[in-house]
C-alpha positions in Angstrom: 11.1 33.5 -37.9 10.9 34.8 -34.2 7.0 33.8 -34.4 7.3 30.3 -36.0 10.3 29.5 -33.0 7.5 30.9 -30.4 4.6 28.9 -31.7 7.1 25.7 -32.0 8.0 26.1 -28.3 4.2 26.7 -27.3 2.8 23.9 -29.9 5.2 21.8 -28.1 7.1 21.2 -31.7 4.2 20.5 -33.9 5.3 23.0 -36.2 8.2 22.0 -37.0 6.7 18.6 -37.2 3.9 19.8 -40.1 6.6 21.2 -42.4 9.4 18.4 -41.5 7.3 15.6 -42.9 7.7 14.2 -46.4 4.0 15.7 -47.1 4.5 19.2 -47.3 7.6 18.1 -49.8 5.2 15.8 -51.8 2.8 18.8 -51.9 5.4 21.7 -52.8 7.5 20.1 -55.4 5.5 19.6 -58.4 4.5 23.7 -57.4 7.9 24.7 -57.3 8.7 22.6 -60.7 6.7 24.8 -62.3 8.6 28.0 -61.7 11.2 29.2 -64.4 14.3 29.3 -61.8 16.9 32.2 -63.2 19.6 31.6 -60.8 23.1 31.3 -61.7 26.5 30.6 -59.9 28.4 33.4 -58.8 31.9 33.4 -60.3 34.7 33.8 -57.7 36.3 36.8 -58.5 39.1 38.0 -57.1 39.0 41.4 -58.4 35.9 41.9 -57.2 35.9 44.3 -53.7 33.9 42.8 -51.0 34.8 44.8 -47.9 
């Protein structure tokens, strides 16, 4: 991450630029439709010790 913020400051923001655009999300989507997402939504439980 620290390298992609340097080259973005040095490229004068053409990086961010390249992966902004609508083509890189044209590009990746069908790719990532592909892939069997096993995700699931994390139940808010109470009981559950989080400190």
């Amino acid at each position: 991450m620290v390298m992609a913020a340097l080259g973005n400051v040095l490229a004068r923001d053409h990086l961010r630029r390249y992966f902004a655009g609508g083509g890189v999300e044209a590009r990746l989507r069908p790719v990532l439709g592909m892939e069997e997402w096993d995700v699931h939504a994390r139940q808010n439980d109470s009981t559950t010790d989080r400190g």
